[in-house]
Biopython code that builds the backbone (N, CA, C, O; Angstrom):
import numpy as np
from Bio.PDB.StructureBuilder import StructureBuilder

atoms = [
    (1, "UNK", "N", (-30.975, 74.882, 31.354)),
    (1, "UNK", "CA", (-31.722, 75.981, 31.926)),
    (1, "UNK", "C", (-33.098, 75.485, 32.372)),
    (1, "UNK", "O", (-33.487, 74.401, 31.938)),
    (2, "UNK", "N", (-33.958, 76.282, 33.307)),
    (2, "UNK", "CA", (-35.046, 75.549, 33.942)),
    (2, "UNK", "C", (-36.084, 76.113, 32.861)),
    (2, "UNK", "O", (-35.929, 77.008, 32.030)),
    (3, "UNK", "N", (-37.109, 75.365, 33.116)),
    (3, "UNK", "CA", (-38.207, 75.625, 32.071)),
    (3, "UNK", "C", (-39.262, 77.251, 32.952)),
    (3, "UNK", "O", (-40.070, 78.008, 32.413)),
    (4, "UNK", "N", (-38.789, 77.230, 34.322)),
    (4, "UNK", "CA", (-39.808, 78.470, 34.629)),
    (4, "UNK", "C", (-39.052, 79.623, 34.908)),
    (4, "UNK", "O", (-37.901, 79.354, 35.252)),
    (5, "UNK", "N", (-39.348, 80.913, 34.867)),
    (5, "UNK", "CA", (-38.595, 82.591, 35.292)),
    (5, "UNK", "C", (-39.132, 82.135, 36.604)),
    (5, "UNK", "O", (-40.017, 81.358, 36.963)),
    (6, "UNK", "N", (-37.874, 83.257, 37.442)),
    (6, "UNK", "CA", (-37.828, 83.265, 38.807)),
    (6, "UNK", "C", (-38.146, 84.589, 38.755)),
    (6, "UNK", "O", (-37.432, 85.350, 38.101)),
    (7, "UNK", "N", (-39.149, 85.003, 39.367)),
    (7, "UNK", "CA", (-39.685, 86.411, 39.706)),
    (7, "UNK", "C", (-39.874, 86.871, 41.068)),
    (7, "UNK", "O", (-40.659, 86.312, 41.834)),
    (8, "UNK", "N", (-39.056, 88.042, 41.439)),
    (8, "UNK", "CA", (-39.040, 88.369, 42.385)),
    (8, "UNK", "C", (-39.962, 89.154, 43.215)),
    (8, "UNK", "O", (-40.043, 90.376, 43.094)),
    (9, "UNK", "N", (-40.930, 88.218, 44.380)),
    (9, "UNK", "CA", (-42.441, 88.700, 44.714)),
    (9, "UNK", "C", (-42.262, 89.903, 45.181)),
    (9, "UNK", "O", (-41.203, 90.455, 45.477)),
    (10, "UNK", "N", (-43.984, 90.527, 45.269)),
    (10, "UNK", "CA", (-43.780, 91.958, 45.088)),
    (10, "UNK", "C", (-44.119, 92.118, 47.090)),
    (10, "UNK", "O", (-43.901, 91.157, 47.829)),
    (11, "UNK", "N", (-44.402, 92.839, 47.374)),
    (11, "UNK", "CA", (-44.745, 93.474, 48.823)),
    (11, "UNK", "C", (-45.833, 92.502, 49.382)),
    (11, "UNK", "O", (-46.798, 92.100, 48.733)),
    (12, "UNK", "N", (-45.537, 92.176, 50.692)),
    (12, "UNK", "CA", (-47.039, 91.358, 51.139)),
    (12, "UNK", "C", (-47.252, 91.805, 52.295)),
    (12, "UNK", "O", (-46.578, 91.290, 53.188)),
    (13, "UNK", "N", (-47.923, 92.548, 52.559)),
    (13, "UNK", "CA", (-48.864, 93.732, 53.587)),
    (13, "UNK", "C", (-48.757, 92.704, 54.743)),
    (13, "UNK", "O", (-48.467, 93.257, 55.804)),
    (14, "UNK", "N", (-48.950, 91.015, 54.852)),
    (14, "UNK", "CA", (-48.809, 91.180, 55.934)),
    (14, "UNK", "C", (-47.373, 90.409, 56.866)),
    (14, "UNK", "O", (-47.202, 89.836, 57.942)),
    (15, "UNK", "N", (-46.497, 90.860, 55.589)),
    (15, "UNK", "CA", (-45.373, 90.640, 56.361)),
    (15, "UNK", "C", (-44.463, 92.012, 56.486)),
    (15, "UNK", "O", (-43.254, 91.990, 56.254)),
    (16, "UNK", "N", (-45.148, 93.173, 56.865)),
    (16, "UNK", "CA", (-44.148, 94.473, 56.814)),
    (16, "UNK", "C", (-42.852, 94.280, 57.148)),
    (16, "UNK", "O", (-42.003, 94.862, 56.473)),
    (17, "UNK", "N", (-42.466, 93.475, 58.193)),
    (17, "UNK", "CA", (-40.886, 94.130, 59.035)),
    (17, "UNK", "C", (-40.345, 92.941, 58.969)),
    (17, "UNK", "O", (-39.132, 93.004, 59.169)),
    (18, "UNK", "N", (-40.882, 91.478, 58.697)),
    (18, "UNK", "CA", (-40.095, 90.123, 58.877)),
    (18, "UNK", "C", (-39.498, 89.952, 57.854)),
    (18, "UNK", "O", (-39.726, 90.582, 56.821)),
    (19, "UNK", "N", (-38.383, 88.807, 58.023)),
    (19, "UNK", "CA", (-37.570, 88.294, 57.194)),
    (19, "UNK", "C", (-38.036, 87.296, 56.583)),
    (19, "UNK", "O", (-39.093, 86.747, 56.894)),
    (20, "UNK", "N", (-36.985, 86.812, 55.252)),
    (20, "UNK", "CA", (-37.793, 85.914, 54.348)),
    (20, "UNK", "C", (-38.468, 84.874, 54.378)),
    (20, "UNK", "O", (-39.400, 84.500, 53.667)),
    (21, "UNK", "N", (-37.621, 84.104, 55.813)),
    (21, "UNK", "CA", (-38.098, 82.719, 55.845)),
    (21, "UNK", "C", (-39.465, 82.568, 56.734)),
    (21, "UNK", "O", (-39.848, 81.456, 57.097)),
    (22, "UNK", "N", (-40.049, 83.561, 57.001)),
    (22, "UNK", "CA", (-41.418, 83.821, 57.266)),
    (22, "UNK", "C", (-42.503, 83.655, 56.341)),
    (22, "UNK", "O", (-43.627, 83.158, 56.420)),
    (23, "UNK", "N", (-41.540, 84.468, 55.043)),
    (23, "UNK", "CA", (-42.884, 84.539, 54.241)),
    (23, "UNK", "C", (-42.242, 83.407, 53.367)),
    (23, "UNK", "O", (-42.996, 83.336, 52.397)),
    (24, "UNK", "N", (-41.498, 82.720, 53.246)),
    (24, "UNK", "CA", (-41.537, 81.616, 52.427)),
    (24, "UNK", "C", (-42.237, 79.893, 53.431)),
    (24, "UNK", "O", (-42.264, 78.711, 53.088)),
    (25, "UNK", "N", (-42.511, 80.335, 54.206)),
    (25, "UNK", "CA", (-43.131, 79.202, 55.252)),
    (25, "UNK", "C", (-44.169, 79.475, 54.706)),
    (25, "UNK", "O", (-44.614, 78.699, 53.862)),
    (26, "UNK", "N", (-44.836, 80.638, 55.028)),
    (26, "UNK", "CA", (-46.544, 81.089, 55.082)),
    (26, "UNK", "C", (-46.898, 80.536, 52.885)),
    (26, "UNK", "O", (-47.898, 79.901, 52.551)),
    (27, "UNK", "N", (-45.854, 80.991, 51.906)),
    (27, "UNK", "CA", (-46.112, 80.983, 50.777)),
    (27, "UNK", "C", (-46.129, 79.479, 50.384)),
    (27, "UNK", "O", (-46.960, 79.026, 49.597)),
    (28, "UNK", "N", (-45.282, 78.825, 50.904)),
    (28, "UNK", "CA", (-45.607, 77.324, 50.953)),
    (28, "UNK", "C", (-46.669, 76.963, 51.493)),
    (28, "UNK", "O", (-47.653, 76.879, 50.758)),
    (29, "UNK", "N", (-46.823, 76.623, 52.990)),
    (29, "UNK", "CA", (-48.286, 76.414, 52.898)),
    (29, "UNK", "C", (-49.550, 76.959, 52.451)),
    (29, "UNK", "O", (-50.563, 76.307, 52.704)),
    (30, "UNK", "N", (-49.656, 78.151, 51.770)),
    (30, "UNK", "CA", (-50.618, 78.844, 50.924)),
    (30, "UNK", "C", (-50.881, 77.941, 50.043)),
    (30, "UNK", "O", (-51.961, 77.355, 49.964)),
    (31, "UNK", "N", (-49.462, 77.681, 48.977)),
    (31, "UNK", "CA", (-49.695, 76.577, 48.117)),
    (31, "UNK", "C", (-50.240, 75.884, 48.321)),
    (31, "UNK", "O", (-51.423, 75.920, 47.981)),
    (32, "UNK", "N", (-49.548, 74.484, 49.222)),
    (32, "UNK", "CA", (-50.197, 73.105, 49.420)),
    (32, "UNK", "C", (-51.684, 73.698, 49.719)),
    (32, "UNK", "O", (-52.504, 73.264, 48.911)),
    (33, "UNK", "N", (-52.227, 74.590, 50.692)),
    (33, "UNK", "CA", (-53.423, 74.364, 51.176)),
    (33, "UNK", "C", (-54.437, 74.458, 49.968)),
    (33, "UNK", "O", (-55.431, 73.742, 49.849)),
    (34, "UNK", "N", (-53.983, 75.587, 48.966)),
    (34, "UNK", "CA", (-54.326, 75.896, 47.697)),
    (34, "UNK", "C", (-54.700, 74.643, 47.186)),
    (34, "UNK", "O", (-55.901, 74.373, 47.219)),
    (35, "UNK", "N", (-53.740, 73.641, 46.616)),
    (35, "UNK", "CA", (-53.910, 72.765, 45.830)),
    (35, "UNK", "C", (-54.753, 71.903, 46.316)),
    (35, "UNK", "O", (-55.571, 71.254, 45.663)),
    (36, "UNK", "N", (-54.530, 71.865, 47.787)),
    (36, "UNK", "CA", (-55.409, 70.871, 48.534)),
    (36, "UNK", "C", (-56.975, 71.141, 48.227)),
    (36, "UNK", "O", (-57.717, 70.159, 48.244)),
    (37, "UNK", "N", (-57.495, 72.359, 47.960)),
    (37, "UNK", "CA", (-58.684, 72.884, 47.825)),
    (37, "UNK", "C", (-59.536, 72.639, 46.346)),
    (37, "UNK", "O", (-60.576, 72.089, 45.984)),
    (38, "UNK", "N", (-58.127, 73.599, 45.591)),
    (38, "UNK", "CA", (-58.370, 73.397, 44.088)),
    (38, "UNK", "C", (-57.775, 72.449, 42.964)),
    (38, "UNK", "O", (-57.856, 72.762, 41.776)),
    (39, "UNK", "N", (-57.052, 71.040, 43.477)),
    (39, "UNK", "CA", (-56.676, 70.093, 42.716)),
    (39, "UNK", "C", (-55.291, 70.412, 43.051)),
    (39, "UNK", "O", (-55.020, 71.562, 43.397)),
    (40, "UNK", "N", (-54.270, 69.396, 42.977)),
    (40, "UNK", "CA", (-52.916, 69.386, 41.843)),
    (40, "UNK", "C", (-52.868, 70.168, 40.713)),
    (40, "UNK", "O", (-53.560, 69.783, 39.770)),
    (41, "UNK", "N", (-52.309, 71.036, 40.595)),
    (41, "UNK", "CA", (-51.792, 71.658, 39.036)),
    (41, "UNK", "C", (-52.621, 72.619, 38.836)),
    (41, "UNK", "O", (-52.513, 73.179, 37.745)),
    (42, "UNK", "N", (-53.835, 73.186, 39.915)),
    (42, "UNK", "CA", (-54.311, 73.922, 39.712)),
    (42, "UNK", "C", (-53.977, 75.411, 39.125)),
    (42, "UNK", "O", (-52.944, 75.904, 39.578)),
    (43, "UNK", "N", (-54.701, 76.190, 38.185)),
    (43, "UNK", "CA", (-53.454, 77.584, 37.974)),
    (43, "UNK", "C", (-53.741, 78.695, 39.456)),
    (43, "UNK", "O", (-52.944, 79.457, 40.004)),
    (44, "UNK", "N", (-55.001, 78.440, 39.738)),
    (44, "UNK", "CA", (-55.509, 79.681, 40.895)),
    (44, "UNK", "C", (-53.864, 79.587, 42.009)),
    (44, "UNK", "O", (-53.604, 80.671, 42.532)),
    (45, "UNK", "N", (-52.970, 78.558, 42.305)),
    (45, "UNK", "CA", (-52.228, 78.594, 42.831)),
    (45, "UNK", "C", (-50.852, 78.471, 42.374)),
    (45, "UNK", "O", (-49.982, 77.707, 42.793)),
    (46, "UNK", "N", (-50.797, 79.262, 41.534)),
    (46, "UNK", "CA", (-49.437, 79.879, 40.497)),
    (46, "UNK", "C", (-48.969, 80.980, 41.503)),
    (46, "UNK", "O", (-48.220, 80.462, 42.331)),
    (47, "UNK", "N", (-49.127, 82.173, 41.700)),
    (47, "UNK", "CA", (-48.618, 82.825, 42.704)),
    (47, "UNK", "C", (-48.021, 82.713, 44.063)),
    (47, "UNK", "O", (-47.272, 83.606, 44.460)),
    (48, "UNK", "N", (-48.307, 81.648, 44.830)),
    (48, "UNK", "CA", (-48.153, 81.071, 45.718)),
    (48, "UNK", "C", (-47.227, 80.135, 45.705)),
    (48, "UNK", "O", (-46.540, 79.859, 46.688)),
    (49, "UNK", "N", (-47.112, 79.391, 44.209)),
    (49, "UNK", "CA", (-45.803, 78.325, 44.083)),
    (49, "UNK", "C", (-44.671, 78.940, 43.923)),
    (49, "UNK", "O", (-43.697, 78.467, 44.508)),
    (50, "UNK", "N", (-44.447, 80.560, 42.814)),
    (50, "UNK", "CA", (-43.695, 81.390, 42.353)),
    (50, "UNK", "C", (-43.122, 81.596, 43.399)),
    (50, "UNK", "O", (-41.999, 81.127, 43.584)),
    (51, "UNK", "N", (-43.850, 82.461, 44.476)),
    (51, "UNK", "CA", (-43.800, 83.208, 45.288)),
    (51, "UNK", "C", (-42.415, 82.727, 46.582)),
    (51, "UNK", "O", (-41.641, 83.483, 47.169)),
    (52, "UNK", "N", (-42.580, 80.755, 46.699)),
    (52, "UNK", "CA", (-41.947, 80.173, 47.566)),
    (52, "UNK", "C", (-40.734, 79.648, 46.866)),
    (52, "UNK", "O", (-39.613, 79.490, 47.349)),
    (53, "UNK", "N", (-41.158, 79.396, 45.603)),
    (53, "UNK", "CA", (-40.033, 79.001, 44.975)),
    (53, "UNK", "C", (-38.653, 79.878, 44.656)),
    (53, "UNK", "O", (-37.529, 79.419, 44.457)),
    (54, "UNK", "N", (-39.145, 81.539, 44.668)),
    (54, "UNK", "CA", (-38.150, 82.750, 44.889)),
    (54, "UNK", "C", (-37.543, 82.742, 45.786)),
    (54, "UNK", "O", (-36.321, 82.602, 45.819)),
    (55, "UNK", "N", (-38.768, 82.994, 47.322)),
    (55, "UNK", "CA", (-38.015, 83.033, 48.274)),
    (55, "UNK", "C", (-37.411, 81.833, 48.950)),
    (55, "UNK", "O", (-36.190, 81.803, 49.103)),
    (56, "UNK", "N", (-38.013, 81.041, 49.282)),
    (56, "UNK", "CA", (-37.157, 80.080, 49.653)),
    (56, "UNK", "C", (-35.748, 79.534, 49.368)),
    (56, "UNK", "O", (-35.400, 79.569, 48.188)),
    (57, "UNK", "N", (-34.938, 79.065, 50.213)),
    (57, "UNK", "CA", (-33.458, 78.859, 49.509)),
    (57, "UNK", "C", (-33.408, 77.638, 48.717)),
    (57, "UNK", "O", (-33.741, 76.675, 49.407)),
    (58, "UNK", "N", (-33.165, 77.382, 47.728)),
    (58, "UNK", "CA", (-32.949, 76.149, 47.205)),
    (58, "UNK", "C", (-32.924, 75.198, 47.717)),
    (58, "UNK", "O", (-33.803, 74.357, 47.531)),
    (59, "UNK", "N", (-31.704, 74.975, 48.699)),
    (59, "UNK", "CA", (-31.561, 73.759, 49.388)),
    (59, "UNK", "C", (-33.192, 73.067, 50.442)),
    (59, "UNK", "O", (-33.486, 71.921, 50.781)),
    (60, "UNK", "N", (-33.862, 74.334, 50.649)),
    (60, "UNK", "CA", (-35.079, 73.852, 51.061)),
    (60, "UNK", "C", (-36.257, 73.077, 49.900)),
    (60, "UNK", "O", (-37.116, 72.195, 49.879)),
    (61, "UNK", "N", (-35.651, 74.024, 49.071)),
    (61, "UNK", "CA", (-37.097, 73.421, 48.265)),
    (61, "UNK", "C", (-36.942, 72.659, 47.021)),
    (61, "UNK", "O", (-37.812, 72.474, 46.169)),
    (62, "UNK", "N", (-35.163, 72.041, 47.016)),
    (62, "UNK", "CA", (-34.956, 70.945, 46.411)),
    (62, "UNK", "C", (-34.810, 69.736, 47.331)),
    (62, "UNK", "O", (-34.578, 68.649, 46.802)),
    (63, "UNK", "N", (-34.933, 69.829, 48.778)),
    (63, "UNK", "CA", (-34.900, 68.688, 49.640)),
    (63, "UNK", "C", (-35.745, 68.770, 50.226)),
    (63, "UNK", "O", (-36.452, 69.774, 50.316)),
    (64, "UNK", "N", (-35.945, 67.428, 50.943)),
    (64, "UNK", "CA", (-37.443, 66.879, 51.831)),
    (64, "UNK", "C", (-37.736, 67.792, 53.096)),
    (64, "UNK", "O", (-38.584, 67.585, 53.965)),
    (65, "UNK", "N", (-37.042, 68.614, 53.025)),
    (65, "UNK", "CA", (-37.006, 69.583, 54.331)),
    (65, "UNK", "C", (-38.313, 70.340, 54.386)),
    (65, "UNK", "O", (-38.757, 70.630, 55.496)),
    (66, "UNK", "N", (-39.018, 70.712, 53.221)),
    (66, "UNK", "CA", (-39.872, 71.809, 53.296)),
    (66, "UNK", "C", (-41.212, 70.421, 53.011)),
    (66, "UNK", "O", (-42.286, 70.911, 52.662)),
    (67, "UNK", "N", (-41.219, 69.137, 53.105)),
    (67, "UNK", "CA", (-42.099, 68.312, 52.910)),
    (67, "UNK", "C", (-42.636, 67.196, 53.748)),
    (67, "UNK", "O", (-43.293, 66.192, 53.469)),
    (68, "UNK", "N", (-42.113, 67.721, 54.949)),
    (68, "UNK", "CA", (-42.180, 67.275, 56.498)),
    (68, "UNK", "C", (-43.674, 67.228, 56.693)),
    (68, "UNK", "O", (-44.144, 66.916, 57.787)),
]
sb = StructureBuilder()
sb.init_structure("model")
sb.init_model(0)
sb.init_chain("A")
sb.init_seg("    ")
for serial, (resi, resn, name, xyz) in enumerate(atoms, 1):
    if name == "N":
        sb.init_residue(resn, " ", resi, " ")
    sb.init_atom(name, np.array(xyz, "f"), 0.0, 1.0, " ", f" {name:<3s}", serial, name[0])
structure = sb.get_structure()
């Protein structure tokens, strides 16, 4: 079993009407830019890792695809 809960993100105002792989693009780079700001491993960018790691499909964000 994995060591983190998968929680399913709540509403994001500014994606009203799009589909997921919108907001799992935008929640990924939130992250990286996040970490880029506030370190590696930072916690301020816990929401943002959650967030992509839900939506996104697996196969993206266990392969080099989303690390282009």
């Amino acid at each position: 079993m994995s060591d983190y809960e998968i929680e399913t993100p709540g509403y994001d105002s500014r994606f009203p009407h799009t589909n997921s792989t919108k907001r799992c693009w935008q929640n990924y780079f939130d992250f990286h830019s996040c970490e880029i700001l506030n370190g590696e491993g930072s916690t301020k960018c816990t929401t943002f890792f959650r967030a992509f790691k839900s939506l996104c499909p697996n196969d993206w964000v266990c392969s080099s695809f989303l690390f282009l």
